[in-house]
C-alpha positions, 0 to 999 in steps of 0.5 A: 367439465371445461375449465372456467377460462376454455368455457368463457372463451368459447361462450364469446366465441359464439357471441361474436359469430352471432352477432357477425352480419352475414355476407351478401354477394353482388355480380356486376356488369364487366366481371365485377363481383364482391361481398359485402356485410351491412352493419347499422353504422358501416358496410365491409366491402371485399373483393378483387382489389381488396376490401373498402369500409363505408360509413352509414349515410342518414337513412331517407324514409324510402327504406335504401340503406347508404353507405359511403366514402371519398370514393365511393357511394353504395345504395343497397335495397334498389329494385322491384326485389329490393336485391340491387345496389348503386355504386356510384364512384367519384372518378366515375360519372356513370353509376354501376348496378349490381344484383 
């Protein structure tokens, strides 16, 4: 039997994984790749040049989950699959799609 400290540990240990999002991967156009894990209020992004937090955008009834910050716009959901995302950045003027 585990000691009650070891066992309460490990229990939130387990609960914390849980309740983890998982991470989606994206390729995109010039060798651009990152992952990604969407949560209700925010979108973790990570790649080459680090990693960005976004906060949720007010959801539209077409079902695209929106996530921003200063510099950057992400729509996930796009396409027939629903399997691409927009990035639109603001020093950008054109958008950069993602699968």
């Amino acid at each position: 039997m585990l000691p009650a400290p070891l066992a309460a540990a490990l229990l939130l240990g387990g609960c914390a994984s849980l309740l983890d999002a998982p991470r989606l991967a994206y390729w995109c156009p010039s060798d651009l790749s990152f992952e990604v894990r969407l949560y209700e209020d925010m979108a973790l992004l990570e790649g080459l040049r680090g990693h960005v937090v976004l906060e949720r955008s007010p959801a539209d009834q077409d079902g695209v989950l929106r996530y921003a910050d200063p510099t950057v716009r992400a729509e996930f959901g796009l396409g027939v699959d629903q399997r691409l995302v927009r990035l639109n950045y603001t020093g950008i003027p054109e958008s950069v799609y993602c699968e």
